[in-house]
Phi, psi and omega in degrees: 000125149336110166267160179278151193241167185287079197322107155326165211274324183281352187263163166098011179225146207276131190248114162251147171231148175226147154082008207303169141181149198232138180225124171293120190010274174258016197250125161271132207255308177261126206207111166027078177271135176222122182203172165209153213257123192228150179320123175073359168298150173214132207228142177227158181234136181218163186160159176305153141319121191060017155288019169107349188299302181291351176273309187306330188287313183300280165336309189285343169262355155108346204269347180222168184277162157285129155257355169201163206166169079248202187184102191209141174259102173092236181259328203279110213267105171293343276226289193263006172291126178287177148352269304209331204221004171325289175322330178271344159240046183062032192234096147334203188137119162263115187251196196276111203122318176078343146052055134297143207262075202302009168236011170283123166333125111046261221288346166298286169300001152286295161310331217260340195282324207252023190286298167005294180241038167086157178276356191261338178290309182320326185285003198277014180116003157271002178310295180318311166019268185280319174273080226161267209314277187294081185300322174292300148354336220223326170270358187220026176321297192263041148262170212254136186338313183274021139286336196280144176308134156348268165323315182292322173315290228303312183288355158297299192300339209276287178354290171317318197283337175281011178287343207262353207002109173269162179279309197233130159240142164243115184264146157234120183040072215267356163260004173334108190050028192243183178280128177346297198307319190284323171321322204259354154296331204257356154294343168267343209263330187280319174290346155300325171282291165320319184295339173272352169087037166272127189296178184200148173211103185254140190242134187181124174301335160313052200316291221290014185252335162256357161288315220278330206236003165250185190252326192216166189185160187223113166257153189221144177222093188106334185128004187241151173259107180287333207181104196222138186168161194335142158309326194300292179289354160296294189330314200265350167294143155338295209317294179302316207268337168308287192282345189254326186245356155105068170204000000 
C-alpha cells in the first residue's frame, strides 16, 4: 500500500477547474469545462473517441494551450504553470500511451518521477513505495522499460508519477490496449490509491473501469460535459448504459 504521509502545505485542498476551453486552430476542442476534485476524492471523465477527454486533460497539464479557463488547487492559481513544474505543485500525470523510457532500467524511470525533488531525495522512502505498491517493478528494476508487458509499462507509468508523491494524478486512458485480465488489474491498483486518500481525475473511454474506481463521473460529447453525477446513477441511466456500456 501507499502510505500515508505527512500532508505538504498544497494537499488537503480541493482542485477546481472553471470554464476550460480549448481550440485546434478554428476547431473547438474543448467548450467550457468545469469540474472539481475534493481532497481524496476520486472523479472520471468518460466519453467516445474525440469527445474531448485527453484535450481537457492535456490543457489542465498545461501540455496544449488554453483558450479560457481556469485552474486551481486550493487558492493557488494554476493557470499559468508550464508543463515542467505542474508536478512541484503536486500534480502527477500518467499519460495516455504510457510513453516510458524503454531503454532506459525500471528504477531510471522511476527515478526521472522524482526530478523534482532531487535525486537524491528520491531514496528517502519513495523508492520503497513504489516497490511496496509494484512488487514486479521491483523484481525487474534493472531491466530495460521496453522488456516489460503492456500492463507492466502502465504500472511503471502509474509508479513514476508517485514518485513525486503528489497531491492529485491525472490518469489519461491507463486501459488503453491492455486485456480484461489486465483492465481488472489495473482497477485494482487505482482503488488501492483511493484507498491511501490520494486524488485521482481519471479520463477513460472504459466506462465500466471508471465506475468501478470513482465515485463520480462526468460525460463528454463533442468538447462538452452533457452529464455528469454519482457512478451508481450514471450506471443505472438508460442514456449511459445504452452508449457506454453496450446494455
Amino acid at each position: 500500500m501507499i502510505k500515508h504521509r505527512t500532508p505538504a502545505p498544497t494537499q488537503a485542498l480541493a482542485y477546481t477547474v472553471e470554464d476550460l476551453c480549448v481550440r485546434y486552430g478554428g476547431v473547438q476542442a474543448v467548450r467550457s469545462v468545469s469540474l472539481s476534485v475534493a481532497p481524496g476524492e476520486a472523479v472520471g471523465i468518460i466519453g467516445a473517441n474525440g469527445a474531448g477527454k485527453t484535450s481537457t486533460l492535456r490543457a489542465l497539464m498545461g501540455l496544449v494551450p488554453r483558450a479560457a479557463g481556469s485552474i486551481r488547487l486550493g487558492e493557488r492559481d494554476l493557470g499559468k504553470v508550464a508543463a515542467r513544474d505542474m508536478v512541484r505543485h503536486g500534480i502527477g500525470y500518467v499519460p495516455e500511451g504510457r510513453h516510458v523510457f524503454p531503454g532506459l532500467p525500471v528504477e531510471k524511470n522511476l527515478l526521472l518521477g522524482a526530478y523534482s525533488r532531487g535525486w537524491r531525495t528520491a531514496g528517502d522512502g519513495a523508492l520503497g513505495e513504489v516497490y511496496e505498491q509494484f512488487p514486479v517493478l521491483h523484481q525487474m528494476r534493472s531491466r530495460p522499460a521496453g522488456a516489460l508487458s503492456g500492463g507492466q509499462q502502465q504500472m511503471l507509468a502509474i509508479g513514476r508519477a508517485l514518485m513525486a508523491r503528489p497531491t492529485l494524478v491525472l490518469l489519461d486512458e491507463p486501459s488503453m490496449g491492455l486485456s480484461p485480465k489486465l483492465v481488472d488489474e489495473i482497477l485494482d491498483i487505482l482503488l488501492r490509491l483511493r484507498a491511501s486518500k490520494l486524488s485521482l481525475l481519471l479520463v477513460e473511454q472504459n466506462a465500466e473501469l471508471a465506475f468501478g474506481a470513482t465515485g463520480r463521473c462526468l460525460v463528454m460529447e463533442n468538447g462538452e460535459v452533457v452529464m455528469q453525477g454519482a457512478t451508481a446513477e450514471l450506471r443505472a441511466d438508460p442514456r449511459v448504459r445504452r452508449s457506454y456500456l453496450g446494455l
